[in-house]
C-alpha positions in Angstrom: -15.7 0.5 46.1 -17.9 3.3 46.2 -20.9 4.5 43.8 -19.4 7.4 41.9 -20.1 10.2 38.9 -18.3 8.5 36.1 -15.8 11.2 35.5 -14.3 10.1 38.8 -13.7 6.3 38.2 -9.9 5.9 39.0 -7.5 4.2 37.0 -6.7 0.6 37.7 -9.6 -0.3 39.2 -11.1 -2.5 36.0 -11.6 -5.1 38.6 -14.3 -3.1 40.2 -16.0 -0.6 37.5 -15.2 -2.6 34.5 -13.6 -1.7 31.3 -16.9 0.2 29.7 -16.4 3.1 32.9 -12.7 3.1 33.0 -12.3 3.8 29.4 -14.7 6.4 29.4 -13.9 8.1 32.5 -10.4 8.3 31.4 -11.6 10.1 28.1 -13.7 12.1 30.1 -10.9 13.8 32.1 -9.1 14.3 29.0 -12.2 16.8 28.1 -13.9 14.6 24.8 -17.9 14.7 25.1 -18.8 11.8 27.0 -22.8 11.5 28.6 -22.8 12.7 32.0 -23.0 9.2 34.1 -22.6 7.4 37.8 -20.5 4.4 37.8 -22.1 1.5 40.3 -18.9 -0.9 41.1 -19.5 -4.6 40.9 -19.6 -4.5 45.0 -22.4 -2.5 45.4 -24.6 -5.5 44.4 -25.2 -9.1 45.9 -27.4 -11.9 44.4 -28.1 -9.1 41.3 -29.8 -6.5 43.7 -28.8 -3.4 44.3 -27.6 -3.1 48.1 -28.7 0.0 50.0 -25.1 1.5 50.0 -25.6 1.7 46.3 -29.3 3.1 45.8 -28.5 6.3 48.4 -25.5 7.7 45.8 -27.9 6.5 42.9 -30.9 8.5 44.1 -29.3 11.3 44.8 -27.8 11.9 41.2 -31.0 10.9 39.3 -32.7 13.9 41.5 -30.8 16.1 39.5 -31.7 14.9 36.3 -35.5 14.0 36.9 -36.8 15.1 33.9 -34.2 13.3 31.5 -34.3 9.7 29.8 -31.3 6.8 30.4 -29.1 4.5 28.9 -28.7 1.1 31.4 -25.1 -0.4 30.3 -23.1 -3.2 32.0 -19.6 -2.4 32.3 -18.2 -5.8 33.4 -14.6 -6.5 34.3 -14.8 -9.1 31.4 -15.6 -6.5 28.9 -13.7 -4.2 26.5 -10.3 -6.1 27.3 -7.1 -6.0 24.7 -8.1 -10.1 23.9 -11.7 -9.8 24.3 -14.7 -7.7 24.1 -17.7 -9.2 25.3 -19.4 -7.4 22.7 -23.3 -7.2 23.3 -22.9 -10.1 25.7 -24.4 -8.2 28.9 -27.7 -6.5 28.7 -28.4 -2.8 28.1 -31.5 -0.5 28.4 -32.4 2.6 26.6 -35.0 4.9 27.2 -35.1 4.3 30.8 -37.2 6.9 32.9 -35.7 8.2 36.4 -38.5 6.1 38.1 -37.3 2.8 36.9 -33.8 3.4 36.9 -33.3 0.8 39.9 -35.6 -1.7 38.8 -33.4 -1.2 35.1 -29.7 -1.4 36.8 -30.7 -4.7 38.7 -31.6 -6.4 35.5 -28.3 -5.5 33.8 -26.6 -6.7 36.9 -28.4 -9.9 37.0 -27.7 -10.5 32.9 -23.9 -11.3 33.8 -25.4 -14.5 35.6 -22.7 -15.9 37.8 -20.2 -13.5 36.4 -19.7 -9.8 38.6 -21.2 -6.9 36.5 -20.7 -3.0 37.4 -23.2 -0.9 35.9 -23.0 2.0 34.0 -26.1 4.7 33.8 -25.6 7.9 31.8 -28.0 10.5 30.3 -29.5 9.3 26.9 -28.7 11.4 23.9 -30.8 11.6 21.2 -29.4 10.4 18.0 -29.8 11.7 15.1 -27.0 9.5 13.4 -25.2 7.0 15.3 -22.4 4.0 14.6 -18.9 2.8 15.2 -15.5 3.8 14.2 -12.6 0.9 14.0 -9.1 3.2 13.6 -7.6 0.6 12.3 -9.5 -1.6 10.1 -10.3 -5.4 10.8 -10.6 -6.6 7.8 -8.0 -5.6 5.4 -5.4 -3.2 7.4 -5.9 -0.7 4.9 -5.3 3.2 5.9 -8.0 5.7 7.7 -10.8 4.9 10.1 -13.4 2.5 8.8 -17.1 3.6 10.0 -20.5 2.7 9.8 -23.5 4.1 10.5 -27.1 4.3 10.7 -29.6 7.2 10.6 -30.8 7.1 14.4 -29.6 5.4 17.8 -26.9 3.0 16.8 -28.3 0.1 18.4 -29.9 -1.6 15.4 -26.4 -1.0 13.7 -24.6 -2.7 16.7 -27.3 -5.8 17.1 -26.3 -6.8 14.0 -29.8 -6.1 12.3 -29.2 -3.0 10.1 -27.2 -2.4 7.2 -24.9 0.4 7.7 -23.5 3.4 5.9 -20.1 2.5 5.2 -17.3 5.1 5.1 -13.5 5.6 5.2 -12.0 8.8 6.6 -8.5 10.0 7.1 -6.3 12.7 8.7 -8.6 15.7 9.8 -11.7 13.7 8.4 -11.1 13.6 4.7 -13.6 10.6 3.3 -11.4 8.6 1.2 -14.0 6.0 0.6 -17.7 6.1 0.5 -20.2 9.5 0.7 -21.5 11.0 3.4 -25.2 10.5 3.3 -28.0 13.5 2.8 -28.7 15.2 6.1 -25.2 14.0 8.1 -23.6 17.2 9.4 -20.8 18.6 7.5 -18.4 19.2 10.4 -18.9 15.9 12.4 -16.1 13.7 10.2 -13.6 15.7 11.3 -15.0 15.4 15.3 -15.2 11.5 14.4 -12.0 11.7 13.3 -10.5 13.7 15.7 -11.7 11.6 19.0 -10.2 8.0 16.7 -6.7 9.7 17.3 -7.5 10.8 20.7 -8.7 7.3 21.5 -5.8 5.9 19.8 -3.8 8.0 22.2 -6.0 6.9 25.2 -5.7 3.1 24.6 -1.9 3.4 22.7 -3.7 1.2 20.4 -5.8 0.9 17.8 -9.4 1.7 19.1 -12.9 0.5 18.3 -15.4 3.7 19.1 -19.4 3.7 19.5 -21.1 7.3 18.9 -23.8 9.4 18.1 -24.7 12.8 17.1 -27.2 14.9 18.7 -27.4 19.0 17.5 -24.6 19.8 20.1 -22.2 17.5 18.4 -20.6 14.0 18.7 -20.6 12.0 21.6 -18.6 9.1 22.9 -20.5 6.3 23.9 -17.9 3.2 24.6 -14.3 3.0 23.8 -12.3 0.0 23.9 -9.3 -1.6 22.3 -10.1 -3.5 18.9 -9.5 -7.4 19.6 -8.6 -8.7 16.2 -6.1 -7.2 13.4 -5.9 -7.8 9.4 -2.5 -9.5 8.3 -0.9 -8.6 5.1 -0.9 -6.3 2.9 -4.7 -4.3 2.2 -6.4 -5.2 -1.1 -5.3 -2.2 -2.8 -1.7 -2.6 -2.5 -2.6 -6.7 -3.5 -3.7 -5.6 -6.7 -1.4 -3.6 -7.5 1.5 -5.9 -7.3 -0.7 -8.5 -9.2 -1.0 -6.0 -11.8 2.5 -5.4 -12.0 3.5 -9.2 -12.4 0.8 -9.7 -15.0 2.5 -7.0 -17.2 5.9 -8.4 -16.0 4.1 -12.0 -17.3 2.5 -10.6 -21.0 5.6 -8.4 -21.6 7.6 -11.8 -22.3 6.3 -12.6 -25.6 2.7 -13.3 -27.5 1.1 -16.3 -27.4 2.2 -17.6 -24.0 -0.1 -18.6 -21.5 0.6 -19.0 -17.8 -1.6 -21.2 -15.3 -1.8 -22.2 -11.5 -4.6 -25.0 -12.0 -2.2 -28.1 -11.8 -0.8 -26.9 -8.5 -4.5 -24.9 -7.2 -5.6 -27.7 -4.9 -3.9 -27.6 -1.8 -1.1 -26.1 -2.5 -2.0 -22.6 -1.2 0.6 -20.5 -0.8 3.9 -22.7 -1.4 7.0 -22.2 0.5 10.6 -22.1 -1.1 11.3 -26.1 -0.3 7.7 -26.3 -2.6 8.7 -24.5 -5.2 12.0 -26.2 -5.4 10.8 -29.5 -6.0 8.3 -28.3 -8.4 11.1 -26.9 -10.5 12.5 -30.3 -10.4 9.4 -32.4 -11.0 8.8 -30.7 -14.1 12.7 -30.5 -15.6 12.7 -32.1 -19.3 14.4 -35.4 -16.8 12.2 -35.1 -14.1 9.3 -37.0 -13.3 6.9 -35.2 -15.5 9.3 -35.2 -18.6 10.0 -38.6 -18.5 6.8 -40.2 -17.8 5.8 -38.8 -21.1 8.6 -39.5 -23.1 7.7 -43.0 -22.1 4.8 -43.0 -23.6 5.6 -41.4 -26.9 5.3 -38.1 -26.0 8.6 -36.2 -24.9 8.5 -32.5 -24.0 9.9 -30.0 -26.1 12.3 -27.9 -24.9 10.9 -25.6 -22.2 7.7 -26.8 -22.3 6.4 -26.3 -18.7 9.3 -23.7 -17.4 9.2 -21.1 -16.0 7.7 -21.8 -12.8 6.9 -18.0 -12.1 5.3 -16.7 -8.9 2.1 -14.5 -9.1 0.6 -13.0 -5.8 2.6 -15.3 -4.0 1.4 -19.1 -6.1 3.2 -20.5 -8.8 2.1 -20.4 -12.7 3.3 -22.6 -15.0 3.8 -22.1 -18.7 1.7 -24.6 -20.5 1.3 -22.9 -23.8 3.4 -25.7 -25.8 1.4 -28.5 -24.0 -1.4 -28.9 -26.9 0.9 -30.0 -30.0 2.0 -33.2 -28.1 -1.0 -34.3 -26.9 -3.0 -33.3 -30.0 -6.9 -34.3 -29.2 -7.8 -33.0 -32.4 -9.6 -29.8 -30.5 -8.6 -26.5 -30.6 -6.9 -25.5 -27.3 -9.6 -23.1 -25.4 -10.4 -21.3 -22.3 -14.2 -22.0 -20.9 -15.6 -20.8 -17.3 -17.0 -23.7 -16.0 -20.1 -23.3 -14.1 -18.0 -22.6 -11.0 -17.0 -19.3 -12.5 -13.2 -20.7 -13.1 -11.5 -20.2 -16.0 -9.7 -24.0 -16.8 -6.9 -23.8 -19.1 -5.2 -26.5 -17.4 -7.1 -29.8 -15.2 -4.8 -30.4 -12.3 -4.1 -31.6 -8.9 -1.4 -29.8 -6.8 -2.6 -31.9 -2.8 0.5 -34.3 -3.4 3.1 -31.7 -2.9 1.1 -30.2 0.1 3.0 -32.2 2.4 6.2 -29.9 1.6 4.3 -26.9 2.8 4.8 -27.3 6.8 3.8 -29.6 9.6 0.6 -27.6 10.5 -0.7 -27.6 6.8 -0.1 -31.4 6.3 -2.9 -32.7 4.8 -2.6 -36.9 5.9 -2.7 -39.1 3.3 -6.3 -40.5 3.9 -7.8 -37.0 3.0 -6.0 -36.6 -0.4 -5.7 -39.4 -1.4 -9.4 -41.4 -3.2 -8.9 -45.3 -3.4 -10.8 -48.2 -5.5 -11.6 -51.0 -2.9 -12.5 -53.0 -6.0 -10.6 -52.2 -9.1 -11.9 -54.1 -12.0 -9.2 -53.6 -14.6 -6.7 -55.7 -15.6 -4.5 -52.6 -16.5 -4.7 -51.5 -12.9 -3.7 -54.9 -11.2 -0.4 -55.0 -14.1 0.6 -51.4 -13.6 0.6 -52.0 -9.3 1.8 -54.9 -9.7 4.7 -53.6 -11.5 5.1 -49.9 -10.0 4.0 -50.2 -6.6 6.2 -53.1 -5.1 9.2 -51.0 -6.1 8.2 -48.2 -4.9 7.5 -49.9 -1.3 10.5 -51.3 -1.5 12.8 -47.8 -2.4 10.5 -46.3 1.3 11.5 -49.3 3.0 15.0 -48.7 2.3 14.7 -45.4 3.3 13.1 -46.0 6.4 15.6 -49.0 7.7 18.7 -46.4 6.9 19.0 -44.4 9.8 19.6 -40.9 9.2 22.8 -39.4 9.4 23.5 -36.5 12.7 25.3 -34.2 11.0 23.5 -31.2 9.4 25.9 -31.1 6.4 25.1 -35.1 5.7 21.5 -34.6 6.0 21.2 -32.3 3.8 22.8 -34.4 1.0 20.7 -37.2 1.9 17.2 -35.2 1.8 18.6 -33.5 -1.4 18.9 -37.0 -2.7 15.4 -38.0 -1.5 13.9 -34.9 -3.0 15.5 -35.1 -6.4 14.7 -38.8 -6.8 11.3 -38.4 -5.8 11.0 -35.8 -8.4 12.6 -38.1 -10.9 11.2 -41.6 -10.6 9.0 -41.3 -7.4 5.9 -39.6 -9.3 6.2 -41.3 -12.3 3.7 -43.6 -11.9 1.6 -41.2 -11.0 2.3 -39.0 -13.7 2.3 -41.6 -16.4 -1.7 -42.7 -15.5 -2.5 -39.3 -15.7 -0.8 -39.0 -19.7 -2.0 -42.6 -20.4 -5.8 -41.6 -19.3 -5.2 -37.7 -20.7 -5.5 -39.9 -24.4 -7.7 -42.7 -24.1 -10.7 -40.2 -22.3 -9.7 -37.1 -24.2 -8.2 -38.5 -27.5 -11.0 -38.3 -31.1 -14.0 -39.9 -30.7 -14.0 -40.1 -27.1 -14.5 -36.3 -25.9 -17.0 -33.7 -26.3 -17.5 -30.2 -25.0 -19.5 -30.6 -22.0 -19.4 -32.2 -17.9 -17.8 -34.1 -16.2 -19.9 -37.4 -15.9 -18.7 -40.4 -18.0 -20.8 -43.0 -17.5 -21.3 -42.1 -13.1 -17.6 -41.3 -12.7 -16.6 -40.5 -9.4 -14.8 -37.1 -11.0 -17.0 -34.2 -10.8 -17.0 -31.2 -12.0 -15.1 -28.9 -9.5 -12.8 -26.0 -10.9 -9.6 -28.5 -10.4 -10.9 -31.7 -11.7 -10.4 -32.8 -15.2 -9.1 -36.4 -17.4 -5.8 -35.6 -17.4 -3.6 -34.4 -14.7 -1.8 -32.0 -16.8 -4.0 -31.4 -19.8 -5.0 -28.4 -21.9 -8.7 -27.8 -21.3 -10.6 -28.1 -24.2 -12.6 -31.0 -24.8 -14.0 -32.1 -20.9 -16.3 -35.6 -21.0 -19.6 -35.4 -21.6 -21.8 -37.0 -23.6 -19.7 -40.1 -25.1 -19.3 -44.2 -26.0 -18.0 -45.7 -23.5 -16.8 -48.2 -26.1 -14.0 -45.8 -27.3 -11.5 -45.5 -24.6 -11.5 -49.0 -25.2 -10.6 -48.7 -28.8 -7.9 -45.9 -28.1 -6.5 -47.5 -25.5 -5.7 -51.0 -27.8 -4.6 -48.5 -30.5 -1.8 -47.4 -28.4 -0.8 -50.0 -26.2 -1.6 -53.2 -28.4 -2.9 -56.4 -27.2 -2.2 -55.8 -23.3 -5.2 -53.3 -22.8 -7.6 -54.4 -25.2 -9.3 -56.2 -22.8 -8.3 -54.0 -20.0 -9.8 -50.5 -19.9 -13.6 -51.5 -19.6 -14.7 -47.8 -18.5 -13.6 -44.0 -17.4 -13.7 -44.9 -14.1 -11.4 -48.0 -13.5 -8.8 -45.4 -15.0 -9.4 -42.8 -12.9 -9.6 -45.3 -9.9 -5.8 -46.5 -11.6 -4.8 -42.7 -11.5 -5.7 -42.2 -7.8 -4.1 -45.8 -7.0 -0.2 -44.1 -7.9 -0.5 -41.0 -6.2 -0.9 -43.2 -3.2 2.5 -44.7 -4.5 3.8 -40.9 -5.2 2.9 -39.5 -1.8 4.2 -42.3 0.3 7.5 -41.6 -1.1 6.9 -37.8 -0.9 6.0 -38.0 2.8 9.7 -40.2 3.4 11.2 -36.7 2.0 9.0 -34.4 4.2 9.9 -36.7 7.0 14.2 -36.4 6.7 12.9 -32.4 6.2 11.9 -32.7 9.6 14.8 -34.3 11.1 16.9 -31.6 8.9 15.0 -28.8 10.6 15.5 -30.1 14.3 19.4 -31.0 13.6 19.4 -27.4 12.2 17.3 -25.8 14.7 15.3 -24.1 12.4 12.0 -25.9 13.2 9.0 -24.8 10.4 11.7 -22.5 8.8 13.5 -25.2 7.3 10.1 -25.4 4.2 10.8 -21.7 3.6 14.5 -22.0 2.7 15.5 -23.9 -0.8 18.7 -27.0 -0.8 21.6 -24.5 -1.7 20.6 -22.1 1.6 19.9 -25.5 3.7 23.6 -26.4 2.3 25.0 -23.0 3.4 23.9 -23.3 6.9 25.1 -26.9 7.2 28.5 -25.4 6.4 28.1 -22.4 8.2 28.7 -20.1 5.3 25.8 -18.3 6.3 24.8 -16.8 9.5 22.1 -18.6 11.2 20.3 -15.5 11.6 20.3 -14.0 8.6 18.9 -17.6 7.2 16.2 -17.5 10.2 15.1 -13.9 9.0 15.3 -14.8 5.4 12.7 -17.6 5.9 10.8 -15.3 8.5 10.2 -12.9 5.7 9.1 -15.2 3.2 6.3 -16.7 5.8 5.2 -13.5 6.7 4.6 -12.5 2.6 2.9 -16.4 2.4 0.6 -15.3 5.4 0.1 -12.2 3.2 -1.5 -13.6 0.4 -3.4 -16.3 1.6 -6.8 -14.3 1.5 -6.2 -13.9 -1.9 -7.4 -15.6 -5.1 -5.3 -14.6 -8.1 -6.7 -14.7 -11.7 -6.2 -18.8 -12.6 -4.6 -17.8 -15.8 -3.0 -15.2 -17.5 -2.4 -14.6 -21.6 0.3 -12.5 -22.6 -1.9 -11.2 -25.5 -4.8 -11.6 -23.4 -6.6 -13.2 -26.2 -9.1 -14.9 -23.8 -9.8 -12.6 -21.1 -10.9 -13.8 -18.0 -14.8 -13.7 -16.9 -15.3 -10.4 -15.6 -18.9 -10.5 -13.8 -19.8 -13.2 -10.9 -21.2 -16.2 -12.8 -24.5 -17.3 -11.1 -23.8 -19.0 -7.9 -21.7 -16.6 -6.8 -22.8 -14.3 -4.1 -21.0 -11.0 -2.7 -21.0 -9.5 0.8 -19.5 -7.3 3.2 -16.6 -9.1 4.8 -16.8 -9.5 8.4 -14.4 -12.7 9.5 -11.7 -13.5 7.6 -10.9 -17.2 6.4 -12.0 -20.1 4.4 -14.3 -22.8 4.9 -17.1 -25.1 3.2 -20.0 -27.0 4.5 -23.5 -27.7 4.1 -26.0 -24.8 4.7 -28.4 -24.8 7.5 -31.3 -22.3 8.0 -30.6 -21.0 11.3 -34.5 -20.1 13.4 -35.5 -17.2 14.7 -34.1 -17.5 18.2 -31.4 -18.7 18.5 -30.0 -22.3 18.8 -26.7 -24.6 18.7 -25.8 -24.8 15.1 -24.9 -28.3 13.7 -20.8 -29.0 13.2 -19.4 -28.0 10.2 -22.5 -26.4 8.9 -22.3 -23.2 7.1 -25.3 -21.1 9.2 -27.8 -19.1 7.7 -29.3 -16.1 9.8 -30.9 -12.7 9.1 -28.8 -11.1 11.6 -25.8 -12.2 13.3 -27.0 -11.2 17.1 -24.4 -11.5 19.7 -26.7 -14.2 21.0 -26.3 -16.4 18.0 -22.5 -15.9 17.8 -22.7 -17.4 21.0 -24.6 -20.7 20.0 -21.7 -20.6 16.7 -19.4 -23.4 18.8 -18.8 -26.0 15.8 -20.0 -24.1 12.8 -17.9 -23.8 9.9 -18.8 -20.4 8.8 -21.8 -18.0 9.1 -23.8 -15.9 6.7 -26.4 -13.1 6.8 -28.8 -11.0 5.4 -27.8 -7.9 7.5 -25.3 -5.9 9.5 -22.2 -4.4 9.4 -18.5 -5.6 9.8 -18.2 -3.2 12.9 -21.2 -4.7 14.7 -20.9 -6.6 17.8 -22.0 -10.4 16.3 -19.3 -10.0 13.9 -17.0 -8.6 16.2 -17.6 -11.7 18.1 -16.9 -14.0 14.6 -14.0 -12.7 14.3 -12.3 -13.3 18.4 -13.7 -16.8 17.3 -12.2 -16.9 14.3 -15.1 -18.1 12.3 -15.6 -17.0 8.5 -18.4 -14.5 8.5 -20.4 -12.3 5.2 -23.1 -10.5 6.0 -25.2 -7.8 3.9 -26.2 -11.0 1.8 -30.1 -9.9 1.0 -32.0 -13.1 0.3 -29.2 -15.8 1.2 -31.3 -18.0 3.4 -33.6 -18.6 0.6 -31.0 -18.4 -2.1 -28.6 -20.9 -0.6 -31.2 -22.8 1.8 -31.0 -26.0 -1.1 -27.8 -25.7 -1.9 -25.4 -29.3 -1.5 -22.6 -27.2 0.2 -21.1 -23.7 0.3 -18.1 -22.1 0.2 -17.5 -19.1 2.4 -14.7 -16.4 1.6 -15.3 -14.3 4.6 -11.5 -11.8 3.7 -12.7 -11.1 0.4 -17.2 -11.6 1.0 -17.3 -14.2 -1.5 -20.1 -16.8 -1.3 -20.3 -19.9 -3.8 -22.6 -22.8 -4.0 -21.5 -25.8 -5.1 -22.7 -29.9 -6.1 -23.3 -32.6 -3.6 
C-alpha cells in the first residue's frame, strides 16, 4: 500500500494503516478538525526501516511544512480495535523537527517489536488545554460525556502521571458535573461535545476521543471505540432506590431495626433459590428457631421476619433478638475500627453454595477446622451430631435421583426444607450455646476481639455469637468464667468441658462443616434439577413454587427463562454496591457518616473487588508479585503491562480516562488512582482491600 496524506486512507484497509489513521481519516472526510498528516502503511517498512518507496512521498510532504514541529504516532493494526486498544503500548514522539522526522518514524516502527506498525505523522498543535472524552462512561454508565483534562499537551494526562480536571457535559455541552477551570474557552464544551456525537456516529458506538485546543479551536487527535462498558444501573439512580426502600423500611413502625451482617460474608448478592431457604431457616420451626428453643430460648413470634431486600441483599429484623438472650448490656450500635456499624455478628458463606456454580465457594475455603480439639464438649456434641448427619448425606447420595422434572423438584424441595430444619442445627445451636457462655455477665466487656489468642479477629463479620446483638464484644476478660457459665447452664456435663474461648469457637466451626455438607447435597440435586429442566444457572434465580410450575408446564418455559434473566441482570447490578449494614426505623443510631481512619478514597478507574497484601511497586517498572495489591505513583501503560498476577493496583496519580487504566480495565484488574500519599500510607499495611467501582481503599489486620 502506498504512503498517503491521511485524509486519503481508504476504508477497510486497517490491515495496512491501522486503526489510529483509519479512524481519523474517516473523520477527516466528514469535515471535523483533524491535524493535517501522511499515513505510512505497515509495508512501507522492513526490519523497522523505512524503505525508499516510503521516504520519497514522506520528503516530499514535510517540504511543505519545513518550518512546523510533529507528532510521531504508531497506528498499528492491533490498535484502537472494538476489544482492545493497545493504549500507549507503541511509542510516540512530540516535538519532532522536519529534519528528524525519518530518524523519529523508524523508531515508532521498530517499538511494535515483531508486531507490523504503520505510522502516523501529523502537524503538532500547540495545546493550550488538552484531554480525553469517553461518550459513554466506563465506570458507572451514567448520562453525558465524562472528560478529563489537563492545562497543556495531554500527554502527561494520558501517561497516567497527572491528575486531571474532571467534568461531565451533556447535550450541546451543558456541564452537568464539575466546573470548567479559569482560562478554558467558553465555547469549546459545546465543540467537545459536538465531535463525541459525531464520533459516536462515526464508530455507531460509544467512542473514547483524545484532543486539544489551540486558539483556532478543538482538534481531534485519536478516536477509537471504548473497550470496556459499566453494568447496572449509575450510582445516582442506586441511591435513589436505596433511599426509597429505607423510607419504605422506617415507615413500618419505631423501634425496629433491620440488618444484613448475619448474611454479609459471602453471600453477595443472593438469588431467589437464596432467599428461599433463608426464609425457611429462620421460620419459628426452622433450623434457627429450634436450635434455640432447645436450649431454653424459643423465638417470639416474628422475631427474625421479614427477610426484606435492600439494594438487592437481604436484611433481617433482629430488633426482638436482645430480650431472649439478655447479656445484661444494653443493645448498641458501635463502628468498629473497620468503619462497620455491627448490630448483628454473623456469618452468611454457608448458604453461598445456593448462589450459582461460578460463585461456589468449596468447602475448604469457608470452612476453619481444629486439627486438635481439646474439649470434651466438642468430641460429645460430634460424636452425637455429626454421625447422623453423615449418615442422612449418605442416604441421599446412595438414592438415585428421580428423571422427571416434576419428581425432582419434590425431592430437592424436600432436601431444602430439611436442611433448613434439622441440617443446620448443629450449627446453629454452638453458635447460641457459645453466644452465652462468651457474651453472658461476667464474661464480656466492651472492647476486641482477642480472648485469650483466639483465632476470631476482629473483621466487620466476626463476632461470639453467630446471631447475636452487638453490644458487649470480648476483650479484656477471665478466662475462668465461660467456665462457670457454661456449668451454670448445662450442669455437670461441661464443667469440665469448656477450658477456653477458643475450643468453642473451634466447636462452632466443627458443625458448619456438618451444615454445609448437607447444604452442598441440596445444591447438588439443584443441579441435576436445572439440567432435567434445561434451565442451567437459571434454576438459583427462580424460588420452589416457579421450579414446580415449570415441572408441570403451567408456565411457559420462556417466560420462566426471562423471569430469572431479569433477576440476574438486577444481581449483576448491585454487586458494586455496599448498602448501609443497618437501618433504624427511628434512626436512633445513625450510621457513621465520615470515612473512619483507614479508609482511603480515590477516583475509580477498574471496577471490582479484591484484597491482598501491598507491595511498593519501583520506579521502572517490574513483574508484580501474585495476588499483591501494587503500589505505583502512576499507572504507565508500561506497568499495566508487567500487572499479569496482581490482585489490584493503586496510585498516586492519573485519571480514569488515561491509557494505564484503560488498560486495567480490558484486564479486568481493580484499579484507584488519585490516591496522594498511598505508597507511604499503605506501604505497612498486613493487607488491603481495593473497591475499584466505588474508589474505596481499606487497610486491614494480618
Amino acid at each position: 500500500m502506498p504512503v498517503l496524506p491521511l485524509k486519503d486512507v481508504p476504508d477497510g484497509e486497517v490491515a495496512s494503516y491501522g486503526g489510529k489513521a483509519s479512524h481519523l481519516a474517516r473523520l477527516a472526510r466528514r469535515g471535523a478538525p483533524v491535524p493535517l498528516g501522511i499515513a505510512l502503511p505497515v509495508e512501507a517498512f522492513e526490519g523497522g526501516r523505512l524503505l525508499p518507496e516510503g521516504i520519497e512521498p514522506l520528503g516530499e510532504w514535510l517540504a511543505r511544512y519545513s518550518e512546523e514541529r510533529f507528532a510521531v504516532r504508531s497506528s498499528a493494526p492491533i490498535e484502537d480495535g472494538a476489544r482492545s486498544s493497545g493504549a500507549g503500548r507503541f511509542l510516540t514522539l512530540l516535538d519532532v523537527p522536519a529534519s528528524g522526522v525519518v530518524e523519529a518514524v523508524e523508531r515508532v516502527a521498530a517499538s511494535g517489536a515483531e508486531r507490523p506498525v504503520a505510522v502516523l505523522v501529523q502537524r503538532q498543535i500547540c495545546a493550550r488545554w488538552g484531554g480525553a472524552l469517553f461518550t459513554s462512561d466506563p465506570l458507572d454508565a451514567a448520562p453525558g460525556y465524562l472528560v478529563e483534562m489537563v492545562e497543556g499537551h495531554p500527554g502527561p494526562l494520558l501517561s497516567g502521571e497527572a491528575d486531571p480536571i474532571r467534568l461531565r457535559l451533556g447535550a450541546g455541552g451543558a456541564l452537568l458535573a464539575g466546573t470548567l477551570p479559569a482560562g478554558f474557552p467558553p465555547h469549546a464544551a459545546g465543540q467537545l461535545a459536538r465531535l463525541g456525537e459525531a464520533s459516536e456516529e462515526l464508530l455507531d458506538g460509544a467512542a473514547d476521543i483524545e484532543w486539544g485546543i489551540d486558539n483556532g479551536g478543538v482538534w481531534i487527535l485519536q478516536v477509537r471505540p471504548v473497550t470496556t462498558f459499566a453494568e447496572g444501573p449509575p450510582p445516582a439512580e442506586i441511591a435513589a432506590v436505596v433511599a426509597a426502600e429505607e423510607a419504605r423500611l422506617r415507615a413500618q413502625g419505631a423501634g425496629r431495626t433491620w440488618t444484613r451482617a448475619p448474611l454479609s460474608e459471602g453471600l453477595e448478592v443472593p438469588g431467589a433459590l437464596t432467599q428461599w431457604l433463608w426464609e425457611r431457616l429462620l421460620a419459628p420451626d426452622g433450623a434457627y428457631g429450634l436450635a434455640c428453643a432447645s436450649l431454653g430460648h424459643p423465638l417470639p413470634p416474628d422475631v427474625l421476619t421479614p427477610v426484606e431486600a435492600l439494594a438487592g441483599r437481604l436484611y433481617l429484623r433482629i430488633d426482638r433478638v436482645q430480650p431472649f438472650h439478655d447479656y445484661g448490656v444494653p443493645a448498641r450500635f458501635e463502628v468498629d475500627r473497620f468503619g462497620q456499624v455491627r448490630p448483628v455478628a454473623g456469618k452468611g458463606a454457608i448458604l453461598r453454595l445456593l448462589l450459582s456454580p461460578r460463585r461456589f465457594l468449596r468447602l475448604v475455603r469457608c470452612v476453619w477446622k481444629s486439627r486438635h480439639p481439646a474439649s470434651r464438649l466438642w468430641r460429645e456434641w460430634t460424636d452425637r451430631e455429626r454421625p447422623a448427619a453423615e449418615r442422612w448425606v449418605e442416604r441421599q447420595r446412595a438414592e438415585p435421583l428421580p428423571r422427571e422434572g416434576a419428581p425432582l423438584v419434590r425431592r430437592f424441595e424436600e432436601m431444602a426444607l430439611h436442611w433448613a430444619r434439622e441440617g443446620a442445627l448443629p450449627w446453629i445451636r454452638a453458635g447460641v450455646l457459645i453466644g452465652d457462655v462468651a457474651g453472658s455477665p461476667g464474661g464480656a466487656r466492651p472492647g476486641g476481639l482477642a480472648p485469650g489468642g483466639a483465632a476470631s479477629g476482629e473483621g466487620p463479620h466476626r463476632g461470639p455469637h453467630e446471631m447475636d446483638l452487638a453490644g458487649a464484644r470480648w476483650g479484656e476478660w477471665d478466662p475462668r468464667a465461660p467456665c462457670r457459665v457454661a456449668a451454670e447452664r448445662l450442669a455437670a456435663e461441661a464443667s469440665a468441658a469448656v477450658p477456653s474461648g477458643p475450643s468453642l469457637q473451634a466447636l462452632r466451626e466443627e458443625t458448619k462443616d456438618v451444615a454445609l455438607r448437607a447444604l452442598d447435597e441440596v445444591r447438588r440435586v439443584a443441579l441435576a434439577l436445572a439440567n432435567a429442566l434445561g434451565i442451567g444457572e437459571r434454576v438459583f434465580d427462580l424460588r420452589p413454587e416457579e421450579l414446580h410450575d415449570l415441572a408441570r408446564r403451567r408456565a411457559g418455559a420462556g417466560r420462566l427463562r426471562r423471569t430469572a434473566d431479569e433477576r440476574a441482570a438486577h444481581a449483576r447490578a448491585w454487586e458494586s454496591f455496599c448498602p448501609p449494614w443497618a437501618v433504624r426505623s427511628d434512626a436512633e443510631h445513625p450510621l457513621a457518616s465520615a470515612d473512619p481512619p483507614g479508609v482511603h478514597r480515590g477516583i475509580p478507574f477498574s471496577p471490582g473487588l479484591a484484597e491482598g497484601a501491598p507491595w511498593v511497586g519501583p520506579d521502572a517498572p517490574a513483574d508484580a508479585p501474585a495476588g499483591a495489591v501494587v503500589l505505583l505513583r502512576a499507572l504507565t501503560p508500561a506497568w499495566a503491562e508487567r500487572l499479569t498476577g496482581a490482585a489490584a493496583v493503586l496510585c498516586e496519580a492519573g485519571g480514569a480516562l488515561s491509557h494505564g487504566a484503560i488498560l486495567a480495565r480490558e484486564a479486568r484488574l481493580p484499579a484507584v488512582g488519585s490516591l496522594a500519599g498511598v505508597r507511604e500510607r499503605l506501604a505497612k499495611a498486613a493487607r488491603v482491600r481495593v473497591n475499584g467501582s466505588t474508589g474505596e481503599v481499606r487497610a486491614l489486620p494480618a
